[in-house]
N, C-alpha and C positions, 0 to 999 in steps of 0.2 A: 793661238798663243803658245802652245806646245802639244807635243805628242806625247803620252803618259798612258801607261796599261793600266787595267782596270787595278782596283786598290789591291783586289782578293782573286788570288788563279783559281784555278780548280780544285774540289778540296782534295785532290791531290796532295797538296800540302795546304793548302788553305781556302692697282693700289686701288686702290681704287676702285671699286664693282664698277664695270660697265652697263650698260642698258643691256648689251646681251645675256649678261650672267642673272638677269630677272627672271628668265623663263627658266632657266637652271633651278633656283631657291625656290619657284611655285612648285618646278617639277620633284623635288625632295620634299616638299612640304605635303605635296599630296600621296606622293609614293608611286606617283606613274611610272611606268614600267620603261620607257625610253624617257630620254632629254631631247629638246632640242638641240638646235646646234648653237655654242658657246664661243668653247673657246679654250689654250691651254693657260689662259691667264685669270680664269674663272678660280674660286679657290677651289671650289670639290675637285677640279681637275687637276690644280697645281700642286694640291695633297698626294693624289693619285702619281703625277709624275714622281715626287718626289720621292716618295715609297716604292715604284717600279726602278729608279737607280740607286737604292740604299739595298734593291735585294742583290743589283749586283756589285756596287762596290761596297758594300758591309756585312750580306749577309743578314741582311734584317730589315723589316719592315717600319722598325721606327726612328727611322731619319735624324728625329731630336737626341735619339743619346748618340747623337754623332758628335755634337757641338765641341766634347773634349778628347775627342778621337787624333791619336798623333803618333807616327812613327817613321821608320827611312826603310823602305820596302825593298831597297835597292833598286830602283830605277835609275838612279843617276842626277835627280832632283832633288836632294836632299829632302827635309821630312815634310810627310805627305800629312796634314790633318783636317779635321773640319768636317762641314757637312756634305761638302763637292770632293775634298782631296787638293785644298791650298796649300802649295810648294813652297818650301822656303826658295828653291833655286828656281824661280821661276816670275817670281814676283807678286802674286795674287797673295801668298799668308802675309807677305811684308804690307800689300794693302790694305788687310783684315786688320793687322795690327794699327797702321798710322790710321783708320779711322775709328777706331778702338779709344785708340789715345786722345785722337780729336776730341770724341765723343766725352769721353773722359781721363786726363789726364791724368789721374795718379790711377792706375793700374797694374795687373801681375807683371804684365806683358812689355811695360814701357821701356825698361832699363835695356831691352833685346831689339829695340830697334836699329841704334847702331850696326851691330852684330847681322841682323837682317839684309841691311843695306850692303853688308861688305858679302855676304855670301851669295847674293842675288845672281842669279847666272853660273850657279854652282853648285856640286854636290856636299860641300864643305858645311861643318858642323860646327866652325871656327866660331866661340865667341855663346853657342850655344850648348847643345849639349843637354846633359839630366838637367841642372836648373829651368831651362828653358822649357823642357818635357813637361815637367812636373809646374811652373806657371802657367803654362797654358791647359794645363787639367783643373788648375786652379780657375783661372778667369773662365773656363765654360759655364760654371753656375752662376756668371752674371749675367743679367739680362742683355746689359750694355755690348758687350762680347756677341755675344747668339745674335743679336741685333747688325751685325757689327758682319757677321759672317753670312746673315740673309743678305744683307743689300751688297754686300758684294757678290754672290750668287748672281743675283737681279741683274745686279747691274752687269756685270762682264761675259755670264752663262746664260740666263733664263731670259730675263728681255729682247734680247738681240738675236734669239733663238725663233723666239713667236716670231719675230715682228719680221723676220725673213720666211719663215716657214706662212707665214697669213701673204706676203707678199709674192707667194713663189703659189696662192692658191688652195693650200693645207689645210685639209680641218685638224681636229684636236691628234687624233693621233700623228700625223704630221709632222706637227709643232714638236709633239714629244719626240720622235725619231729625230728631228733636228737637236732637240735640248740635249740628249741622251748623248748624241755624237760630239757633239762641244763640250761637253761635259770630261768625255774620254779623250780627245783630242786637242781640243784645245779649238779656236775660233781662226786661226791663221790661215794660209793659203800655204804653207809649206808641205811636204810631198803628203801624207797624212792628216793634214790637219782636216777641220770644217769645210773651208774652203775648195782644197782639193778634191774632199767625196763629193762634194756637190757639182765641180765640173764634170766630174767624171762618170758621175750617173747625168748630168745633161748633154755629157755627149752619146747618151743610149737612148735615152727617153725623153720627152719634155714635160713640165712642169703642166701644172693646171691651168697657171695665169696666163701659160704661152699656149693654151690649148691643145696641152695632152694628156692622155688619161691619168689619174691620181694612182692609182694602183701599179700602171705601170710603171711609172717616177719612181713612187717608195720601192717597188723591189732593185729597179735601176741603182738606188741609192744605198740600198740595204746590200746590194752585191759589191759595189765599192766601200763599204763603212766594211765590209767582212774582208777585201782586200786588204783595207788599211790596218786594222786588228792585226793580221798575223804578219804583216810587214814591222809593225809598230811595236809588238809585244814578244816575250820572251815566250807564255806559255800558249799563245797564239787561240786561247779560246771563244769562240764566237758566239757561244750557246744566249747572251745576248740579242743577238739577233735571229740567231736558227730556234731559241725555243721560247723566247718572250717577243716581240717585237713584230718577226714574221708571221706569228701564230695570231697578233692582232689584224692584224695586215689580211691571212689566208679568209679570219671570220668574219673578213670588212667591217670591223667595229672600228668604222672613221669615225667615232665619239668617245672613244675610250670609255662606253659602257660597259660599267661591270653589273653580272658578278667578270671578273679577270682571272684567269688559271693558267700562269708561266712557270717555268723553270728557269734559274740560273746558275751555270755552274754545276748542275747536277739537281737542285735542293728546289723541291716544289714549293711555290706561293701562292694565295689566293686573296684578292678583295673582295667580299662579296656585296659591297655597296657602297654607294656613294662616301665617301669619306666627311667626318667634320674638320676644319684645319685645327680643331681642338684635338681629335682624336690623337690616345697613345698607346702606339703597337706595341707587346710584348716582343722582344727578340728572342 
């Protein structure tokens, strides 16, 4: 869908349970020291995900006070907000909002859809602006909204993440290195996008499903996602993948079990346990 650097540079300056996710809940209920294998659509995992990219596009492990997160970072996307980083110039916040409105019609947000529509495909602020800032920090504290910004997650980033990464043979961390990449890139086939790392680490390595080694894929991959980053980005940092991502990869934790101990950006994190999709991190 597009190519976008991460939210924050350096601080330099800045549905359903599956049957598989059963052995998951027994293995947290008991406190076993390993999981089986899941999945990244499980919740303890999809918590996990989403906490391992809130460290590097936020700076914080708790993902939810992202919901009223909104600015123009200068990318050339006009403003970037939300839990992923939904662009006005890009088309994703204009979808956050029209199923917002759906959802419920008299909202902060409603009066800026017009406005949305005219800037789409642009860095332009035409129509939006402080009012528009300042409604959409307003409608974060509704549920409707937060609701509103998960299922387009789901729908455009996180779904279609698994369900190629389970296709392509991925266990859980996999799925996540896929999610993670779409997430910063966007899902397209253009020079950077999703699509492009992925040809381009299967013209080095093969996938699982085509019978090649898993470990060798993800680095295949992990070395084109680091290509595309400094093609893509202004401050060109990878630490993304050279000190979170790789580091799960080097300790073959193809389950994304924690405890987890990454850096991004410079600034250490750590999970030291299964997560509840209740739980809320301090930032």
């Amino acid at each position: 869908m597009r190519d976008r650097p991460a939210r924050r540079p350096p601080r330099i300056a800045r549905r359903n349970l599956r049957i598989a996710c059963a052995g998951l809940a027994v293995a947290l209920t008991v406190g076993a020291a390993r999981t089986p294998e899941s999945g990244l659509d499980c919740p303890p995992a999809k918590e996990v995900a989403m906490e391992l990219v809130a460290s590097a596009e936020n700076s914080t492990l708790d993902w939810r006070s992202q919901y009223q997160y909104i600015e123009d970072i200068g990318d050339g996307q006009g403003y970037t907000g939300g839990i992923i980083g939904f662009c006005s110039g890009t088309g994703d916040m204009l979808e956050v909002v029209t199923l917002y409105t759906r959802n419920k019609p008299a909202n902060p947000l409603a009066a800026f859809l017009p406005a949305l529509r005219k800037v789409n495909g642009t860095s332009s602020h035409a129509g939006l602006g402080d009012p528009f800032v300042k409604a959409w920090k307003t409608a974060a504290t509704d549920k409707a909204f937060q609701d509103a910004q998960e299922e387009e997650r789901d729908h455009v980033y996180f779904d279609p993440s698994v369900r190629r990464a389970k296709a392509d043979g991925l266990r859980t961390l996999g799925q996540f290195i896929y999610f993670d990449a779409t997430v910063m890139h966007g899902g397209g086939d253009d020079r950077n996008g999703f699509g492009s790392i992925r040809k381009n680490a299967m013209a080095k390595a093969k996938p699982p499903a085509l019978g090649g080694d898993e470990t060798a894929y993800l680095n295949a991959f992990l070395d084109a996602r680091k290509a595309a980053i400094k093609r893509a980005t202004v401050h060109g940092d990878t630490s993304r993948v050279d000190t979170e991502q790789r580091v799960f990869l080097n300790e073959r934790n193809f389950t994304l079990q924690p405890p987890l101990r990454w850096k991004t950006y410079g600034d250490p994190y750590e999970i030291q346990s299964w997560p509840s999709p209740e739980n809320r991190h301090a930032t």
